[in-house]
C-alpha positions in Angstrom: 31.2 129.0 42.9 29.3 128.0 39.7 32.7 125.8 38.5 32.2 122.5 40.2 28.9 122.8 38.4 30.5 123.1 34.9 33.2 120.6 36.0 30.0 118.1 36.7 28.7 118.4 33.0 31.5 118.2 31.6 33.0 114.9 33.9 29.5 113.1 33.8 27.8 113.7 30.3 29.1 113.9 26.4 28.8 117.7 26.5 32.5 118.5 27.3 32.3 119.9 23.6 29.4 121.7 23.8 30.5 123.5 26.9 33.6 125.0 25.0 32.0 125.8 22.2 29.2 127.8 23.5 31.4 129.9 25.7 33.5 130.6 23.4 30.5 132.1 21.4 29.7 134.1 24.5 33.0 135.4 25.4 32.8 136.8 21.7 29.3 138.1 22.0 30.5 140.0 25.0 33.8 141.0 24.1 31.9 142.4 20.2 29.0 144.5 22.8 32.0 146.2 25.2 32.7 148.0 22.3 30.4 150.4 23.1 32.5 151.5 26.3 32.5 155.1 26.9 31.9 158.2 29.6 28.2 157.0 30.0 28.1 153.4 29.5 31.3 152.4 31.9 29.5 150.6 34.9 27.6 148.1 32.3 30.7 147.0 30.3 32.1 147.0 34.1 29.4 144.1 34.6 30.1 142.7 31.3 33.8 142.4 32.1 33.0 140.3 35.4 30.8 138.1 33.0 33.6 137.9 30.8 35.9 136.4 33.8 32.7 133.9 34.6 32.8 133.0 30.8 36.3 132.5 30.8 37.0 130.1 33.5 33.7 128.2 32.2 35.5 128.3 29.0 38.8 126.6 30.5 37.5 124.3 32.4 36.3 122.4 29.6 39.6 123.1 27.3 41.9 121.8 30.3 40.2 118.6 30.3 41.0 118.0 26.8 44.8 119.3 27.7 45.1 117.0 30.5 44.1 113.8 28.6 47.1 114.8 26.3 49.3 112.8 28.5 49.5 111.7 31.7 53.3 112.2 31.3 54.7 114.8 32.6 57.7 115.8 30.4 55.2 116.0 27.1 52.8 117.7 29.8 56.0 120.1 30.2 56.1 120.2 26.2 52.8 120.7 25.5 52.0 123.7 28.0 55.4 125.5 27.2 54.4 125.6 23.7 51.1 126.8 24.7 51.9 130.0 26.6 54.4 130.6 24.6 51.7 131.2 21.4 50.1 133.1 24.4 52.9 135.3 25.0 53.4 135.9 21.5 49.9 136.7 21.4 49.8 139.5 24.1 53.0 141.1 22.3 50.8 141.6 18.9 48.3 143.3 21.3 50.8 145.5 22.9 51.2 147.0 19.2 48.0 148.3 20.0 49.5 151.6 21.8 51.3 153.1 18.5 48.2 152.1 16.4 46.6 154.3 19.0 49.1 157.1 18.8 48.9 156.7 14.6 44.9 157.0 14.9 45.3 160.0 17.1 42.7 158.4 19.5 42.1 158.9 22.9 42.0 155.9 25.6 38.3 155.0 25.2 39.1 155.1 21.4 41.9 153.2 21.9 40.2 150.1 24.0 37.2 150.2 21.1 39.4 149.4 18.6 41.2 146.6 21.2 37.7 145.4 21.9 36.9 145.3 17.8 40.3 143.5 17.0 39.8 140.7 20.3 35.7 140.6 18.5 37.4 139.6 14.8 39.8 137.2 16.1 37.8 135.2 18.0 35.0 134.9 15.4 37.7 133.9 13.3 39.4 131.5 15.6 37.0 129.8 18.1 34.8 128.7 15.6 37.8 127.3 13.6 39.0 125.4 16.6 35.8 123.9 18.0 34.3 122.2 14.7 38.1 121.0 13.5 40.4 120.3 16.3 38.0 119.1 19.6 36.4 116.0 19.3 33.2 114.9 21.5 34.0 113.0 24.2 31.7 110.7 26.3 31.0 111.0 29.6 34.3 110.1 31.6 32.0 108.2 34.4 28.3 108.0 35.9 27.1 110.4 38.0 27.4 108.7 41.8 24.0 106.7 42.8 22.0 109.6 45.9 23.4 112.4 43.5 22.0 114.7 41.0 24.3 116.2 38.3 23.1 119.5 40.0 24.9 118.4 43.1 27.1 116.1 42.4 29.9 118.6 41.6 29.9 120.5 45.2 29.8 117.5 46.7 32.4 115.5 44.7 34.4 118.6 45.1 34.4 118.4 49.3 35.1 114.5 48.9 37.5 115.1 46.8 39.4 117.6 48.9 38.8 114.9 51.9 40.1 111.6 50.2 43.4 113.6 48.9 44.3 114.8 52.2 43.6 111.5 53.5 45.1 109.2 51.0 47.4 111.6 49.1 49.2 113.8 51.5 51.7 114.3 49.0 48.8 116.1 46.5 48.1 118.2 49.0 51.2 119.5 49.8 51.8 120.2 45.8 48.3 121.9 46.0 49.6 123.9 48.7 52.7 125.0 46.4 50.3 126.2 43.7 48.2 128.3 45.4 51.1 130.4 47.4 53.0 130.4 43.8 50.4 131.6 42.0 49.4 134.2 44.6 53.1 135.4 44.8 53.1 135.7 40.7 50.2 137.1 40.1 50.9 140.1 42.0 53.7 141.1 40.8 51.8 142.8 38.2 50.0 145.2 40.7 52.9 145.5 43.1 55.5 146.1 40.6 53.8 148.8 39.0 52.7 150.5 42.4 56.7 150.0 43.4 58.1 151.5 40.3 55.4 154.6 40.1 56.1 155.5 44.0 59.3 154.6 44.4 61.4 155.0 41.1 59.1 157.8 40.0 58.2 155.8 36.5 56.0 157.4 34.2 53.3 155.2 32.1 55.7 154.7 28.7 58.2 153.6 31.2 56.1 151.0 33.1 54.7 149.5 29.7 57.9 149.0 28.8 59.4 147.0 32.0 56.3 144.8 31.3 56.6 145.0 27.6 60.6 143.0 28.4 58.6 140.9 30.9 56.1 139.6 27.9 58.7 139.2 25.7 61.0 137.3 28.2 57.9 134.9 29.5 58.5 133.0 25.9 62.6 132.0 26.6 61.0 131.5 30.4 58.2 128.9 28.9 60.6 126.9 27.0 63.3 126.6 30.2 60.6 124.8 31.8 60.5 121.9 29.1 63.8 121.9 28.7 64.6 121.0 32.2 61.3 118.3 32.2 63.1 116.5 29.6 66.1 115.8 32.0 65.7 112.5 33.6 67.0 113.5 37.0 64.9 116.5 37.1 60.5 115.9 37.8 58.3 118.7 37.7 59.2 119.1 42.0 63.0 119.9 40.8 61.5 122.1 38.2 59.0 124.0 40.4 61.4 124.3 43.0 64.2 126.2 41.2 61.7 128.3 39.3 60.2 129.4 42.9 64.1 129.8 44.3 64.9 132.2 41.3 61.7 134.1 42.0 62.3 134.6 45.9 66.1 135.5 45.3 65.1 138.5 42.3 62.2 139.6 45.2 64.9 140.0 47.6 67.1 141.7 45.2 64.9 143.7 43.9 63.6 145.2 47.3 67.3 146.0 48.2 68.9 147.5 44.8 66.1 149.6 43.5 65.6 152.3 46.2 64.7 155.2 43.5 64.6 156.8 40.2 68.4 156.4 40.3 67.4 152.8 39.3 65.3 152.7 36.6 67.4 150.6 34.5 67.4 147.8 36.9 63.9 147.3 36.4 64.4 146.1 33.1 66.6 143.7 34.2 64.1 142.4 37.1 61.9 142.4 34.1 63.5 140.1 32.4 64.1 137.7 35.3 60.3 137.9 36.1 59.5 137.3 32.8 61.7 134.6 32.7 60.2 132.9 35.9 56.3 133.6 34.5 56.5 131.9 31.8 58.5 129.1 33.6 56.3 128.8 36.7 52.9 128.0 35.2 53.6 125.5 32.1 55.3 123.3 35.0 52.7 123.6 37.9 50.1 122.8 35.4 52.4 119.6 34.3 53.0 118.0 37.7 49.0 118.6 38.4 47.7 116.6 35.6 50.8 113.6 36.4 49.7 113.8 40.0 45.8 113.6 39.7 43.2 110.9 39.1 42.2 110.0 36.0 38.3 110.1 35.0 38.6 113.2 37.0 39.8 116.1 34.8 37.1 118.4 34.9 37.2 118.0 38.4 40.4 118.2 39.2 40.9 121.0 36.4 38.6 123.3 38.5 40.0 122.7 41.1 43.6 123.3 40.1 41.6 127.1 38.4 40.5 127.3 42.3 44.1 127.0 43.4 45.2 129.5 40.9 43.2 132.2 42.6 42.1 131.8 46.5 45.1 132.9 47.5 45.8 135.9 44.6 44.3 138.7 47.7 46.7 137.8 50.3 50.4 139.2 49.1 48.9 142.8 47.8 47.5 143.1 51.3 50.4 142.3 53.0 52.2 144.9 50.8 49.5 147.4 51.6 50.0 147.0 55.5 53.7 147.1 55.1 53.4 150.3 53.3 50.6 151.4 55.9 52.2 151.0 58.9 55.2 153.3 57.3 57.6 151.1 56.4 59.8 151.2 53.1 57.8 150.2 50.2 61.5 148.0 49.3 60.4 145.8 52.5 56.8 145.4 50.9 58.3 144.2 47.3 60.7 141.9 49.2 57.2 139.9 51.2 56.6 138.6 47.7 59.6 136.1 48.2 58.5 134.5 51.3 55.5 133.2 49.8 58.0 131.6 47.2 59.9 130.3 50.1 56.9 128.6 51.4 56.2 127.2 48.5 59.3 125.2 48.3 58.9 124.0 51.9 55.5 122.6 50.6 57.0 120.9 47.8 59.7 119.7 50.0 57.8 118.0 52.2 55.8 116.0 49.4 58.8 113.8 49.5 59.8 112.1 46.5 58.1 112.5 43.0 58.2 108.6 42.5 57.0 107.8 45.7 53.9 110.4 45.1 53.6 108.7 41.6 53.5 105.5 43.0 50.8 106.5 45.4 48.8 107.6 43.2 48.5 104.0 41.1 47.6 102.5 44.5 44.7 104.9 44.9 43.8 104.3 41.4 43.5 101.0 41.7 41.6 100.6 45.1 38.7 103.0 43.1 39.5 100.2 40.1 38.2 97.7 42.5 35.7 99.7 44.3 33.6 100.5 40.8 33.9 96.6 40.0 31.6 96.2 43.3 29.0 98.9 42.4 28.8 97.4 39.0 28.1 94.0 40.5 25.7 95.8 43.2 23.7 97.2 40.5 23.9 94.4 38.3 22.7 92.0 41.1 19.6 94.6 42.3 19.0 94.8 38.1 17.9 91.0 38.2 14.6 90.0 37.7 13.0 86.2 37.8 10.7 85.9 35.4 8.1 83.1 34.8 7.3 81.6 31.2 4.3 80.1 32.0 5.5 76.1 31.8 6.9 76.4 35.8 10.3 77.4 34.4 12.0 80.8 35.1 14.4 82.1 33.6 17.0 85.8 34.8 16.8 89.0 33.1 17.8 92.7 33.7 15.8 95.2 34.7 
């Protein structure tokens, strides 16, 4: 709710900087006071974790403006963001090591997460600090807040007009939108399904299920790097990309709900794992690519949030169509296989944003028509600005107000 808000600041003053840097700082304050998680202190780190998530997205939206005025290109887009989550990948693997650090220390789980929350505290102190004063650079305000609008308000409602020009002017934006939000929904919960499916149905223990996702992880960094490769073909735009990676994803759903059936089939999961993998680290780098080619400029904060909002209104809807599969007493297989459908309707949404170029070429056109519209405000204001002013010998002469 609060992220058109944040997205105003950071579109409409010089405080894009600021914004990062001082949530970053929180996140670390936060992370460094869960530490004292335990039996009797569980429902306030609770709260602190759903400040955490506020922080986070806060935190984002002012790092994915700065990513999306890397390039408006989106093959280095493709480039840039692979590289990116694959470091993040690689990242959560060193974390993972966690679990025999655990076992080595002889420490139980709430001994366990303290020292996770006490390694997350010192790298962050290390490394946002670092980052902030040496590799972000303060940027000026990327345009004026609109004339009858306060910066208080001016993100809600910039937000809903917005949402209302794109689906007026840019059809082919919304569709793309569209594609996003059931992608994202169908990835995300593969997490939660996954692990319900292999824990019910192929009777997995705990060492077993970290492992499956342990080969995800470490697949997700060949998966991120498939993405640019393909971006860097000229035949292939990020709509080629995006719709492979979702067709891969639907197929391995549809697979996977018919070959694993039971503990018999443990070792297949690996091998899902791996495609999954494959297709996480893929999916996102790509989506976030063809957003930044396809959106306004001057907008990125805007349009940022909005693309987080994408990322997560629909993230409810697969898990409970799983849990009504598996309520009304059909096989769980059926439930695990619903996950491909929303793949499948995200490739009719990107089919029928038509051609990339043509989208691309849109876009310009809408570009320019604001172009011209700001040229008239300026000469509105500039006009209302003027003042006659006497010099006391019956000449006058113009200045601004």
């Amino acid at each position: 709710v609060a992220l058109p808000f944040v997205g105003a600041v950071v579109d409409h003053t010089p405080h894009r900087r600021s914004v990062g840097a001082y949530t970053a700082a929180s996140i670390v304050v936060v992370k460094a006071t869960e530490i004292v998680v335990g039996p009797h202190t569980w429902l306030f780190v609770s709260f602190l974790q759903v400040v955490t998530g506020l922080l986070f997205n806060f935190h984002i939206t002012s790092t994915y403006a700065y990513t999306s005025e890397l390039s408006k290109d989106a093959t280095t887009q493709a480039v840039y963001n692979s590289t990116f989550f694959t470091i993040m990948f690689v990242s959560t693997l060193i974390f993972l090591f966690m679990s025999p650090l655990s076992n080595f220390l002889n420490t139980d789980d709430v001994g366990t997460a303290r020292i996770a929350l006490a390694l997350t505290s010192i790298i962050s102190t290390a490394l946002f600090p670092f980052c902030w004063k040496y590799f972000f650079r303060e940027r000026p305000a990327l345009s004026r807040i609109p004339s009858g609008m306060s910066l208080a308000t001016c993100g809600f409602r910039k937000v809903f007009q917005t949402f209302r020009r794109i689906q007026r002017l840019f059809p082919a934006m919304m569709r793309f939108m569209v594609a996003v939000a059931l992608g994202e929904a169908a990835s995300s919960a593969i997490a939660t399904i996954g692990t319900t499916y292999m824990k019910e149905v192929q009777d997995m223990n705990a060492n077993e299920i970290a492992l499956v996702f342990f080969v995800v992880l470490v697949s997700g960094i060949p998966g991120s790097q498939i993405g640019a490769y393909l971006a860097k073909k000229r035949s292939w735009n990020p709509i080629h990309n995006l719709m492979l990676c979702n067709s891969v994803f639907a197929v391995s759903c549809w697979l996977a709900g018919s070959m694993l059936k039971g503990p018999q089939d443990k070792t297949l999961s690996y091998g899902f794992g791996v495609v999954w993998g494959v297709c996480l680290g893929w999916l996102f780098p790509i989506e976030l690519s063809g957003f930044v080619s396809l959106m306004e400029k001057d907008q990125e904060a805007e349009m940022m949030g909005i693309f987080l909002f994408l990322s997560q209104i629909l993230v409810w809807l697969p898990p409970l169509v799983f849990t009504m599969v598996n309520e009304s007493g059909l096989s769980m297989s059926i439930g695990l296989a619903s996950l491909g459908f929303f793949f499948v309707f995200a490739i009719v949404a990107l089919w029928c944003m038509g051609s990339y170029e043509d989208a691309l070429s849109t876009l310009e056109n809408i570009e320019n028509q604001s172009i011209m519209e700001n040229d008239d405000d300026v000469v509105d204001d500039d006009e209302a600005g003027l003042i006659m002013l006497g010099n006391g010998k019956g000449q006058t002469h113009l200045t601004y107000a």
